[in-house]
C-alpha positions in Angstrom: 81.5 101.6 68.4 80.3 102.4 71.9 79.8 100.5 74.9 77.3 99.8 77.3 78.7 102.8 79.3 77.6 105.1 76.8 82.2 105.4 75.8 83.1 105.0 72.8 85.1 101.7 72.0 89.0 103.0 71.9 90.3 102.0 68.5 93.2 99.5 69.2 90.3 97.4 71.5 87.2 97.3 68.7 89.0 95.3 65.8 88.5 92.0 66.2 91.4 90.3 67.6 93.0 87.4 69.8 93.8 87.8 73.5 95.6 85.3 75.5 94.5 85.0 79.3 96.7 84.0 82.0 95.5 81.7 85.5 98.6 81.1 87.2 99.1 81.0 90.5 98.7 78.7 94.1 96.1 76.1 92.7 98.7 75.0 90.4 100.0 72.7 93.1 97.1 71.0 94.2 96.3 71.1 90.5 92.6 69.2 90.5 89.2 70.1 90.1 86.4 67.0 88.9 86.3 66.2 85.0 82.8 66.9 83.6 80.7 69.7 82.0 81.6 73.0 81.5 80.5 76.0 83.6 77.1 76.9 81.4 75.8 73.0 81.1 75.3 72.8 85.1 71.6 73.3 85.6 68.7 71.7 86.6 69.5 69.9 89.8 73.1 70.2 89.5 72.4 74.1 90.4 72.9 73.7 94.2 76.3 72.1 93.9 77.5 73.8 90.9 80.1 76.1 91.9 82.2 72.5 92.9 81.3 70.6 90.0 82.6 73.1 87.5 86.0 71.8 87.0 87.6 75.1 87.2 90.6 74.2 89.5 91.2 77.8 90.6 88.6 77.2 92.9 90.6 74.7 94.5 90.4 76.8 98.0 87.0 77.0 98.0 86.1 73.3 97.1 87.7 71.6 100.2 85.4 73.2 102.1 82.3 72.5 100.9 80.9 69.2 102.6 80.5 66.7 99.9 82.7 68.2 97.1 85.0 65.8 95.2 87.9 67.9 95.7 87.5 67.6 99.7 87.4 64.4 99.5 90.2 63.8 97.6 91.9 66.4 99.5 91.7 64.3 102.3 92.6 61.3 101.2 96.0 62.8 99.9 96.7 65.7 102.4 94.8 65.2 105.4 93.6 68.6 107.3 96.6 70.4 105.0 94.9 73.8 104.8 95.3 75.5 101.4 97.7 78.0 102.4 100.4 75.9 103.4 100.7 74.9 99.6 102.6 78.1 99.4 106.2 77.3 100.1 106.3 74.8 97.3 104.4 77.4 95.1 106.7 79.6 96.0 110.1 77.9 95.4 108.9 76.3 91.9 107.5 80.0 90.3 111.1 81.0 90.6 111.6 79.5 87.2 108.6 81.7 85.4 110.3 83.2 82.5 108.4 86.3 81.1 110.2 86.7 78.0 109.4 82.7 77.3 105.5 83.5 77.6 105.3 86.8 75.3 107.3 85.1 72.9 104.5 82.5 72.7 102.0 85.0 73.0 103.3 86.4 69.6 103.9 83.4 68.4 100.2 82.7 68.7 99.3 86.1 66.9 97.8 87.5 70.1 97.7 91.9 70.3 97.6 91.4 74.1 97.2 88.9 77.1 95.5 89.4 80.2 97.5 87.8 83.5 95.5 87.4 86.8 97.1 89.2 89.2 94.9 87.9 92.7 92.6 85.4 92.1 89.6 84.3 95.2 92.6 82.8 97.4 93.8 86.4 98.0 97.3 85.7 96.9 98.8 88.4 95.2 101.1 88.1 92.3 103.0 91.3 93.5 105.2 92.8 95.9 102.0 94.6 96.7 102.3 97.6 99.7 98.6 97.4 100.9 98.9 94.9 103.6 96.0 92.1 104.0 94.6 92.6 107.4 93.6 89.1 107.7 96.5 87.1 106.2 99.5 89.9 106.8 102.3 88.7 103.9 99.9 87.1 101.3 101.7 88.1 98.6 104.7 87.2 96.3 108.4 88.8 96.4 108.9 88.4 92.9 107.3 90.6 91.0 105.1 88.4 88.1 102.8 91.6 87.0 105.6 93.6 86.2 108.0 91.2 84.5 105.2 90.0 81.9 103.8 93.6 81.3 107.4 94.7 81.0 107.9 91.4 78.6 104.7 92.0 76.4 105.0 95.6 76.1 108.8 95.0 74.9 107.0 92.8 71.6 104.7 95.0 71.1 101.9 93.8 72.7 99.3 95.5 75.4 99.1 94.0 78.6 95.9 93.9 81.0 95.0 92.6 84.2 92.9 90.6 86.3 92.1 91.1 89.7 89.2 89.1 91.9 87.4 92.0 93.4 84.2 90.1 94.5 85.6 87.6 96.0 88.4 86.8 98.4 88.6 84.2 100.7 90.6 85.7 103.4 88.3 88.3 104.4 85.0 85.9 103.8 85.7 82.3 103.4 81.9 80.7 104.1 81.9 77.9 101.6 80.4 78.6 98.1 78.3 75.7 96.3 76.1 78.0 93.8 75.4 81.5 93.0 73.0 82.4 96.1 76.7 81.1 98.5 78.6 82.9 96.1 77.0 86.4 96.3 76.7 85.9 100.0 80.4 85.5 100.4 81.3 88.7 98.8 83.0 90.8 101.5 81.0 94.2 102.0 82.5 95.2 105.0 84.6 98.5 105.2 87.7 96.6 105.7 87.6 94.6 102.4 86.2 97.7 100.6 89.4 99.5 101.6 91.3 97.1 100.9 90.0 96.3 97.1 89.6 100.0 96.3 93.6 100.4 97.5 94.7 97.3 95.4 93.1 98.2 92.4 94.9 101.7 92.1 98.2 100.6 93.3 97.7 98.4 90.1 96.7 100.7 88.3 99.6 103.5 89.4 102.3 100.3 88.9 101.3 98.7 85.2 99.1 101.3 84.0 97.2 98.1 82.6 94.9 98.4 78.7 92.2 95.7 80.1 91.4 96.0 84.0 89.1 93.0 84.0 87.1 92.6 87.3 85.8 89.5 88.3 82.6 88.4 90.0 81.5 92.0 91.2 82.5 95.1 93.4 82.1 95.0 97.0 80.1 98.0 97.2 78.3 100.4 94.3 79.8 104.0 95.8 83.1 102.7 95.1 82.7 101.6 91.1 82.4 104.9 90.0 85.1 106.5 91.9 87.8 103.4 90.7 86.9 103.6 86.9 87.1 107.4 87.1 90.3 106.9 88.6 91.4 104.1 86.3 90.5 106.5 82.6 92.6 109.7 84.0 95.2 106.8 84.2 94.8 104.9 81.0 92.8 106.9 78.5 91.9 104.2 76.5 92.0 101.9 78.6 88.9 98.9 78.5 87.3 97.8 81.6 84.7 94.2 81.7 81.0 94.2 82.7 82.1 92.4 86.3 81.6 95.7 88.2 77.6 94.9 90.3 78.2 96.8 93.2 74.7 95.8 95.2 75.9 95.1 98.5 72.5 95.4 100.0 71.7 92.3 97.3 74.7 90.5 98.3 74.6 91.1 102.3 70.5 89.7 102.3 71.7 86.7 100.9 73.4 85.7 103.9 70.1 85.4 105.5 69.4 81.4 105.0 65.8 81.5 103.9 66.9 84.4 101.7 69.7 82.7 99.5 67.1 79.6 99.4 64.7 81.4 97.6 67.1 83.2 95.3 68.8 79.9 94.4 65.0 78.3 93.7 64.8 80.9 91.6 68.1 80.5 89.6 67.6 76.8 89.1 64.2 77.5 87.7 66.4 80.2 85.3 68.9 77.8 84.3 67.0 75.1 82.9 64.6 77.7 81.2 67.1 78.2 77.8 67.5 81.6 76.5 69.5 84.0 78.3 69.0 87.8 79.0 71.3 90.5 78.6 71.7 92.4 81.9 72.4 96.0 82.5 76.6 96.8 82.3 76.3 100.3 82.9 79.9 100.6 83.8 81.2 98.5 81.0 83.4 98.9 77.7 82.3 96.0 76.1 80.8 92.5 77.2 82.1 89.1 78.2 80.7 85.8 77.4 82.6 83.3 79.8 82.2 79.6 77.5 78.4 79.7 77.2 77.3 82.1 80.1 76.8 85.5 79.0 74.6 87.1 75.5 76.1 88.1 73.0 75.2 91.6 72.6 73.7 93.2 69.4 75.5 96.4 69.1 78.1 96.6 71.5 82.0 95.4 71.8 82.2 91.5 73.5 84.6 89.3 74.3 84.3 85.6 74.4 86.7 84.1 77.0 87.3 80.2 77.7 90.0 77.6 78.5 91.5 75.2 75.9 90.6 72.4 78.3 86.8 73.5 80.7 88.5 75.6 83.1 91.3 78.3 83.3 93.7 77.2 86.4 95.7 74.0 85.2 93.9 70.9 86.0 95.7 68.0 86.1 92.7 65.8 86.2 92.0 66.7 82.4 92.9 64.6 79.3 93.7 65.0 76.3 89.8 64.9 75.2 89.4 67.4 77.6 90.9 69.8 75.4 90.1 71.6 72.1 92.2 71.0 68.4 93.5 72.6 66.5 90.5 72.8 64.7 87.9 74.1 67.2 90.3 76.7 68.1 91.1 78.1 64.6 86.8 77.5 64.1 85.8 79.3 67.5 87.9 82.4 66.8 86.7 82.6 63.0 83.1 82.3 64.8 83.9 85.2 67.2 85.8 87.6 65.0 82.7 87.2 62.7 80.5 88.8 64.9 82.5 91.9 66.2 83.8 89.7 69.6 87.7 89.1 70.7 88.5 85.4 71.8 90.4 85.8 74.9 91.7 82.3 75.1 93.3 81.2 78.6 96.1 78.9 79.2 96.7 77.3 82.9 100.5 76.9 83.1 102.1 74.7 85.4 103.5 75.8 89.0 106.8 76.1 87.5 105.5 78.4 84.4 105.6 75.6 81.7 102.9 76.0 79.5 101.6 72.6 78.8 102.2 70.9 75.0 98.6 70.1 75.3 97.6 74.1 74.8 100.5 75.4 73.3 99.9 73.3 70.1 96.2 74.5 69.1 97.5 77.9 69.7 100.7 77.6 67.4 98.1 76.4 64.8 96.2 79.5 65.6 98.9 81.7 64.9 99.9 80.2 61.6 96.6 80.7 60.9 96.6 83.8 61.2 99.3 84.5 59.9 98.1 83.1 56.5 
């Protein structure tokens, strides 16, 4: 099988399998984002504030800025002018009691072949002691070392371990409020200070944990540097699998800073959104493709990846109920559905601040696995 990069599909990566994603991090104490619709059934009029609506509680940071956002309201209403960062120190002093070895047990309890842990999400705060210092918030990063106790933890069972890491966005080099996808492109930082930055963090990742999966989210600051990374990133890990995240138009994304500009693109999109069918778009820099709940195509040759949350985000929301959620049922269903067609289910759970993985996803995944397992 080869990908859209014109590389053949390492073997271990092409059978269709089970993933298990990982969002952990500072939005688990605010813990909120509005019930509603998923990501892919916000169109039509609901374009211009969709990146708020989407109740995809990692986003926490950005949402209490936005004028008019249920999550600034509420943020209001229970912490004042709080700013997002001071939610840190209680971040901080409740991840003490993440337990790797408790997560990759479940992860092979679920029948997973590998998991994929966010290491910096938009907020910027990094889930390693990392060495390249944030010029803008000097510090933003963790003591403890979460990358390299899971990778150590999953590797240990037999498992492959992969990262995340927000390269398009991060909200303490470019924090402009983000409603929909003309704000969000806009807000990608393209200066040489973020670019430097990104490119640094990626390999010191990639030198450290040696990751299978480097999934990129969003996009890449700036086109020169894709090439260079991913070069950098095979030598490393030969068969190693990288998304379809890596756009790298920073002319694109700097001209939609321009008011009139980002109004016309966003027009456009809301036109786009309530049109139906989807098109494939170019990935020339991708192993294999990534339908995120119902945005993205499912490709007709190429290796894919469908990724979701059990409830209709990835951070833990607290707002959620049970409803909220899928069975048993639609999990076991969805990754028969997937597996059919060539794709992996990567299949997130949102623990808790203090690593607890929530009854309320850990039971439709323990019926996975004894599916599974026949």
């Amino acid at each position: 099988m080869i990908g859209p990069n014109g590389r053949p599909c390492p073997e271990w990566f092409a059978k269709p399998q089970l993933g298990i994603f990982i969002h952990w991090g500072m939005f688990t104490i605010p813990a909120w984002a509005p019930r509603g619709r998923a990501i892919h059934e916000l169109h039509g009029d609901d374009y211009y504030m969709s990146a708020v609506m989407t109740p995809y509680s990692e986003w926490y940071d950005n949402a209490v800025r936005v004028e008019g956002s249920e999550t600034r309201k509420r943020h209001l209403e229970l912490y004042g002018d709080k700013p997002y960062q001071d939610f840190f120190p209680e971040f901080d002093a409740l991840s003490q009691k993440f337990d790797a070895n408790e997560w990759a047990d479940f992860f092979v309890e679920c029948g997973a072949t590998h998991c994929v842990f966010v290491t910096k999400h938009h907020d910027g705060l990094c889930l390693w002691p990392t060495e390249v210092e944030n010029p803008h918030r000097p510090g933003w990063h963790t003591e403890r070392d979460f990358v390299g106790e899971l990778a150590d933890a999953v590797r240990a069972r037999g498992l492959r371990f992969g990262l995340y890491y927000s390269g398009g966005l991060d909200w303490t080099f470019r924090d402009t409020p983000i409603a929909n996808l003309g704000d969000m492109f806009a807000a990608v930082p393209t200066e040489q200070d973020y670019r430097d930055y990104a490119l640094a963090q990626a390999k010191e990742l990639i030198d450290r944990y040696k990751p299978s999966i480097f999934w990129n989210d969003i996009c890449w600051p700036n086109g020169e540097d894709v090439p260079v990374l991913l070069d950098y990133y095979y030598k490393a890990v030969p068969d190693g699998v990288t998304n379809d995240r890596w756009l790298g138009a920073h002319d694109f994304f700097n001209s939609l800073r321009d008011d009139a500009t980002r109004k016309g693109f966003n027009d456009m999109m809301k036109q786009r959104s309530a049109g139906g069918a989807q098109e494939e778009t170019p990935a020339p820099y991708a192993d294999y493709r990534c339908v995120e709940f119902g945005l993205g195509v499912v490709p007709k040759e190429h290796k894919w990846e469908a990724c979701r949350g059990l409830g209709l985000g990835f951070g833990y929301n607290s707002a959620e109920i049970p409803e909220d959620y899928m069975t048993s049922d639609e999990v076991i269903a969805l990754y028969k559905d997937v597996t059919s067609k060539r794709g992996n289910l990567l299949i997130n759970i949102g623990p808790l601040a203090d690593g607890t993985i929530p009854d309320l996803q850990k039971t439709p995944l323990r019926a996975l696995g004894q599916y599974l397992k026949g």
